[in-house]
C-alpha positions in Angstrom: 0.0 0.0 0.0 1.6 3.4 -0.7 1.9 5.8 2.0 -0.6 8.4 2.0 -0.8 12.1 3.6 -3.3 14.0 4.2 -2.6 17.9 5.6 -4.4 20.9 5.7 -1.0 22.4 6.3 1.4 21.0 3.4 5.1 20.5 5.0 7.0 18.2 2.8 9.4 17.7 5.6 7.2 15.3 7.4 8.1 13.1 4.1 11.4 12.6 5.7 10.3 11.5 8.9 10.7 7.3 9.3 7.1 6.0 8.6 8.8 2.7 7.6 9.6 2.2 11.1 7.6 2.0 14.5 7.1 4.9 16.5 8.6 3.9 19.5 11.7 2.7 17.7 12.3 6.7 16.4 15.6 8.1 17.4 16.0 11.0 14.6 14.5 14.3 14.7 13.0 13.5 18.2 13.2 16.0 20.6 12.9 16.2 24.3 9.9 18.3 24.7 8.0 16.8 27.8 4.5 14.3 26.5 1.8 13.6 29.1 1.0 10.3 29.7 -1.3 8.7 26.7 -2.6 5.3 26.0 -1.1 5.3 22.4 2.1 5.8 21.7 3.6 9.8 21.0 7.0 11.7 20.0 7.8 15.1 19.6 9.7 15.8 16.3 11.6 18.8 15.0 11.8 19.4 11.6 13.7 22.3 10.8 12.0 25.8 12.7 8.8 23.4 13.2 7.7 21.1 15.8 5.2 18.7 15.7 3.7 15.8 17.9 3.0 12.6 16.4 0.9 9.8 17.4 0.2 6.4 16.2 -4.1 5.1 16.0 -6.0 3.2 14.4 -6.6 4.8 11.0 -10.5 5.6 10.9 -9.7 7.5 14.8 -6.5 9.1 13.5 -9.0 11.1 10.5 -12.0 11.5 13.0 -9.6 13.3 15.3 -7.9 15.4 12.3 -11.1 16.2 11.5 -12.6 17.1 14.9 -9.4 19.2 16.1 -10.0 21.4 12.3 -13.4 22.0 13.3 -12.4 23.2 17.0 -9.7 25.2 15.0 -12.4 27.3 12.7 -14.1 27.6 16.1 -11.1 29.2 17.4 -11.4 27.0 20.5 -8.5 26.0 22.5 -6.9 22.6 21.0 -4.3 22.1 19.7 -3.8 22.5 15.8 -3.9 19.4 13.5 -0.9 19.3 10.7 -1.8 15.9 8.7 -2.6 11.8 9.2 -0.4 9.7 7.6 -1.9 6.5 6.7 -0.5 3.4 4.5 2.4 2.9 6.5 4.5 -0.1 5.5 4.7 -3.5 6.9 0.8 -3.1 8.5 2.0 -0.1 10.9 -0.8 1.9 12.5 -1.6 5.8 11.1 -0.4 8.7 12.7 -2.0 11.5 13.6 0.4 14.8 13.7 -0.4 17.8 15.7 2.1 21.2 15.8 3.6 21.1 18.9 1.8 23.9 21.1 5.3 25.9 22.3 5.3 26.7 26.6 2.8 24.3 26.9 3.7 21.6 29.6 1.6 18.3 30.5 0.2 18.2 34.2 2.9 16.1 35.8 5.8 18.6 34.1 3.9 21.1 36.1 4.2 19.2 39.6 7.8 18.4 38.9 8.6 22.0 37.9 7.7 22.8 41.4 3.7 23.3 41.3 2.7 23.9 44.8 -0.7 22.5 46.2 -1.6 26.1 47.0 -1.9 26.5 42.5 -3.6 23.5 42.2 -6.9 26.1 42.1 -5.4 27.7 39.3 -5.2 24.1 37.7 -8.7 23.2 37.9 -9.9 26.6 36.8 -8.2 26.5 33.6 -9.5 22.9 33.0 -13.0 24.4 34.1 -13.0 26.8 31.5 -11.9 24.7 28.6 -14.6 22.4 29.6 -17.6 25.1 29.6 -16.2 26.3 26.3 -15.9 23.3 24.7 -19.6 22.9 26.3 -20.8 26.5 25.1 -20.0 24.9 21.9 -21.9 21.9 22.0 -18.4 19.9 22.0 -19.1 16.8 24.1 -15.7 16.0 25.3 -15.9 12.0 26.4 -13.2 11.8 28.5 -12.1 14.8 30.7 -8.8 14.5 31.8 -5.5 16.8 33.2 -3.5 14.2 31.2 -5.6 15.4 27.9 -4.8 19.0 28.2 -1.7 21.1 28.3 -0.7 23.9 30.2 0.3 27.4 29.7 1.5 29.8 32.1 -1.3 32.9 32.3 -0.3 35.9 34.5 0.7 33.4 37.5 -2.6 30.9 36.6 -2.6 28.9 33.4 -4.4 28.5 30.2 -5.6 24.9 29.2 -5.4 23.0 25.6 -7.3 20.2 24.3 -4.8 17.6 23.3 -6.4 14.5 22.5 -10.0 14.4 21.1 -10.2 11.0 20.1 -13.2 10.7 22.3 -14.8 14.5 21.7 -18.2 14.5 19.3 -19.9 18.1 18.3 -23.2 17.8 18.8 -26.5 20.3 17.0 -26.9 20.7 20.9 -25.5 19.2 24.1 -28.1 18.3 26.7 -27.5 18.9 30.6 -27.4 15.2 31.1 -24.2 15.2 28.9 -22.8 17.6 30.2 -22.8 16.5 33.5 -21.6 13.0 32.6 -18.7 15.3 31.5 -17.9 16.5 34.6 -18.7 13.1 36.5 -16.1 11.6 34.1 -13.8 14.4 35.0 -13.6 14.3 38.6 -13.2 10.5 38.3 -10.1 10.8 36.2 -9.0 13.9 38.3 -9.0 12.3 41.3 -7.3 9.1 39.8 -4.1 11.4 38.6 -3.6 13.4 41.7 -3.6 10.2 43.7 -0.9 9.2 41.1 0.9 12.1 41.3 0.6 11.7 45.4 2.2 8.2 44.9 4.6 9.0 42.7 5.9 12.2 44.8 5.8 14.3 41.7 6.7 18.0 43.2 4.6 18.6 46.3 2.0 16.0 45.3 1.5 14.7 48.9 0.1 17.8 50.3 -2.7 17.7 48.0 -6.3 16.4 49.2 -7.7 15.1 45.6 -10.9 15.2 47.7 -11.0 19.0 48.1 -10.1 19.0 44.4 -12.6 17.3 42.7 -15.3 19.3 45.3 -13.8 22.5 43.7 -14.2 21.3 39.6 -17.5 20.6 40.4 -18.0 24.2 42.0 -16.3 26.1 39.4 -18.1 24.4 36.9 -21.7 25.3 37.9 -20.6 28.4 39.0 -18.9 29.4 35.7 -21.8 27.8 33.8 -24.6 29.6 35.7 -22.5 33.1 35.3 -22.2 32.7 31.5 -25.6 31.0 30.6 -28.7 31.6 33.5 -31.7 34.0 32.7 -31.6 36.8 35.4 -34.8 38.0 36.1 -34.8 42.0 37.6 -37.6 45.4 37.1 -37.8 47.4 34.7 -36.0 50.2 37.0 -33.2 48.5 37.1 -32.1 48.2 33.4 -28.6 49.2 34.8 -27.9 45.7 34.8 -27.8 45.0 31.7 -24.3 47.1 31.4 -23.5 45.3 34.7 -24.0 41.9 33.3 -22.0 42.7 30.1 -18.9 43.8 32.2 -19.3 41.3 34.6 -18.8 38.7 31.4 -16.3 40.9 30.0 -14.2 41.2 33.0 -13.9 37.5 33.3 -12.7 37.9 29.4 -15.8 36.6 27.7 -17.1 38.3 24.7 -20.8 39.1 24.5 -22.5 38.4 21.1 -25.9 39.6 22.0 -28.4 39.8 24.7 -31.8 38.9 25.0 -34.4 41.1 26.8 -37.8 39.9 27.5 -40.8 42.6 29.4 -43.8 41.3 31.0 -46.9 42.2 29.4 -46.7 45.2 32.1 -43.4 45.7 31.7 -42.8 46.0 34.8 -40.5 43.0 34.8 -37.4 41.9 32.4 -35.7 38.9 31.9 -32.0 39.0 30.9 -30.0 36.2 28.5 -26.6 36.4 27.2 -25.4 34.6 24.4 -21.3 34.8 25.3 -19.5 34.1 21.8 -15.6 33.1 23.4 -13.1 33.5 25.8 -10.4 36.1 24.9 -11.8 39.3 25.4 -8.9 41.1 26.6 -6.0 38.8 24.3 -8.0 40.4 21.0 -8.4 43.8 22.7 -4.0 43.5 23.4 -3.4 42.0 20.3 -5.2 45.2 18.4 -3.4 47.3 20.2 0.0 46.2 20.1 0.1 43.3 18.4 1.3 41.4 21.5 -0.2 37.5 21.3 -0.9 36.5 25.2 -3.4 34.4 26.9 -6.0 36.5 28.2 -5.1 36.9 31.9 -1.8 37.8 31.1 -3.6 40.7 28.5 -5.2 41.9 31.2 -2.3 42.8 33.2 -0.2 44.0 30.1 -3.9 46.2 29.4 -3.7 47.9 33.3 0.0 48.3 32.8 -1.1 50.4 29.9 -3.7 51.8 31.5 -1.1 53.1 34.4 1.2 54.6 31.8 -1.1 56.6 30.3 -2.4 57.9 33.5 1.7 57.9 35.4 2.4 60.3 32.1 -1.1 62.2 31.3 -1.3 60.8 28.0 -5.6 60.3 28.9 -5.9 63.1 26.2 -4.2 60.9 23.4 -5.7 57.9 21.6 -5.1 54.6 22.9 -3.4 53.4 20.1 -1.0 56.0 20.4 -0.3 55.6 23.8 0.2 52.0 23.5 2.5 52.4 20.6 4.5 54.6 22.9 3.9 52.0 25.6 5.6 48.9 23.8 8.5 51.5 22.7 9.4 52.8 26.6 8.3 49.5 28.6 7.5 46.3 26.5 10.7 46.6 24.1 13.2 47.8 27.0 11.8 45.0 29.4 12.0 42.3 26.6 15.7 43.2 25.7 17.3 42.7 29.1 16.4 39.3 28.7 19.0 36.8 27.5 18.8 34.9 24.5 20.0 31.6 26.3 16.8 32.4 28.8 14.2 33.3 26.5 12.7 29.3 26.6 12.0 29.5 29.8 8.8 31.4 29.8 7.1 33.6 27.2 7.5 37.6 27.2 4.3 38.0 28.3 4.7 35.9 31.6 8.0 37.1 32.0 6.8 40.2 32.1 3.6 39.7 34.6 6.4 38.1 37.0 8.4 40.9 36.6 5.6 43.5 37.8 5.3 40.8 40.6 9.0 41.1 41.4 8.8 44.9 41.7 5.9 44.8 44.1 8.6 42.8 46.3 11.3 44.8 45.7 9.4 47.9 46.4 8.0 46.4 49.3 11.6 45.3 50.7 12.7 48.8 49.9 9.8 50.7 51.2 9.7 53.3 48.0 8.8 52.5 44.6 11.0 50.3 42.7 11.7 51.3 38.4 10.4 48.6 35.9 13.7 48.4 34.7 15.7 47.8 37.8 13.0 45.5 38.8 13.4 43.6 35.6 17.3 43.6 35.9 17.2 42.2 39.4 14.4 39.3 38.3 16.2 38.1 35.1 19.5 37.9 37.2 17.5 36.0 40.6 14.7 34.5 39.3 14.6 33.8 35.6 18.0 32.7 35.9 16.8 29.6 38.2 13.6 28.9 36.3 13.6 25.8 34.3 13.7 25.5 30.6 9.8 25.2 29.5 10.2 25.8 25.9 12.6 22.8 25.6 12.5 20.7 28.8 13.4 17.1 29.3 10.4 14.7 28.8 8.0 13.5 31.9 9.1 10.0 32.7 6.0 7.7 33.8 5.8 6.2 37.2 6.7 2.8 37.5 
């Protein structure tokens, strides 16, 4: 049978990658980017500037996944992004599926051996919470919610989660409550199972975590974030203000509003309220116009207040933002970004480096008891913090328990 390739991203490399032989017998190109733990078989490749995640299925799953992760990708959902499936592989070897590698993203366990303390294990949930009410919002029934099926980025000191494998994911015309809630049922189960495994294994602080607790708060945040983005609010009709309320309330948790829908009594003395949220990334897209800077949206937000505090610290209110923040990534975001080293610039990305550096100066100005400049707070960090950080752009791979 001759090899075929399908790829909605043509790279003639991935010809030269060994599809004669099995996956787990590759030695060239692979690179050691840390994997999560999987039930099939997965290597990170580099070929050339590119890297890419391959994993060996069963043929029929390897196109119903490429499929599924393009559809997530026109819904600009957070997966990650399918590169081809390579099927016909000699001597009756299974397809591939190959994903671009998703760069500063790390697997759970990286995290806990990377130093993740219980006290961020919050953090960790939330950002799994709010992939899964996306991918809910979206009708996306996910089949088998899991840290180990998500990666990880660093957002302003929380994280951001991924979709990594949807071998299991179906989009539905509409998602009923009783499948979404199997969802989350599904999820605590496997949660619970792999904090108990990283407890055993004594994966970073691991044994200080109570996977009890944990599952408790996915199944709060959950119905909590879920109510906030989807319930009906009911209020008078002298109280209209809430409307704007609502809308900020949404967009301050970085959720776009597509439309509202307003519904008076007969009397209308009485109007009920239902917003149709479109996506997360409020604040990344309102950055991104700006200045062009690509972030995760917590980490827009600070970069977006740190604006906000130039133009204020310099009287610039009279000036159109795009101005100012032009100004800003000349005088701040450029001068920052340069004082780091190239040899240090895998270890987290710019915009992270520079939330932890407006963290650093709080301490330093703390310490000192006056106010600390960006620049001498971002001299100090590279030099006593970035320094020690671990590489996360290139790290070595997770190695199973056992």
């Amino acid at each position: 049978m001759a090899l075929r390739i399908v790829a909605n991203r043509p790279d003639p490399a991935i010809l030269t990658l060994p599809w004669d032989t099995a996956l787990e017998d590759w030695t060239e190109h692979v690179v050691p980017l840390p994997r999560g733990l999987s039930r099939h078989i997965v290597r990170i490749v580099r070929l050339g500037e590119r890297v890419y995640a391959v994993k060996e299925t069963q043929e029929e799953i390897a196109f119903r996944e490429y499929r599924l992760l393009r559809d997530l990708q026109r819904m600009q959902l957070p997966a990650v992004v399918p590169q081809a499936v390579v099927a016909g592989r000699p001597d009756d070897l299974p397809a591939a599926l190959v994903t671009q590698h998703l760069r500063f993203s790390l697997p759970y366990r990286s995290l806990f051996e990377h130093g993740l303390s219980p006290d961020q294990v919050p953090s960790l949930i939330d950002a799994l919470v709010v992939l899964l009410v996306r991918l809910h919002l979206a009708d996306f029934y996910w089949g088998d919610v899991s840290l180990s099926n998500v990666l990880f980025r660093r957002d302003a000191g929380g994280f951001a989660a991924y979709l990594v494998d949807a071998e299991t994911g179906e989009l539905r015309q509409s998602l009923s409550r009783q499948m979404r809630e199997y969802d989350v049922t599904v999820g605590t189960e496997n949660v619970y199972a792999e904090l108990m495994d990283v407890m055993a294994s004594g994966a970073g602080e691991g044994s200080e975590i109570d996977p009890g607790a944990v599952i408790d708060l996915l199944q709060t945040r959950y119905e909590q974030l879920w109510n906030e983005l989807t319930a009906a609010e009911t209020f008078s009709a002298d109280e209209s203000w809430r409307v704007e309320q609502r809308i900020e309330r949404l967009n301050d948790m970085g959720f776009d509003v597509e439309e509202i829908d307003i519904v008076t009594d007969i009397d209308g003395d009485e109007m009920r309220l239902q917003p149709r949220v479109v996506e997360l990334g409020h604040h990344a897209r309102e950055l991104q116009n700006l200045t062009g800077i690509v972030a995760e949206d917590a980490q827009a937000r600070r970069l977006l207040n740190d604006i906000a505090a130039y133009t204020s610290s310099r009287d610039l209110g009279r000036l159109d933002r795009e101005i100012v923040a032009q100004r800003w990534l000349r005088e701040t975001w450029e001068p920052l970004q340069a004082l780091v080293p190239a040899e240090q610039r895998g270890k987290l990305e710019p915009a992270e480096i520079f939330h932890e550096v407006l963290v650093h100066r709080w301490f330093l100005s703390e310490q000192a008891g006056r106010s600390v400049k960006l620049l001498d707070a971002a001299r100090s960090y590279v030099a006593s913090v970035l320094a020690e950080k671990p590489e996360e752009a290139v790290a070595a791979p997770v190695t199973p328990p056992g």
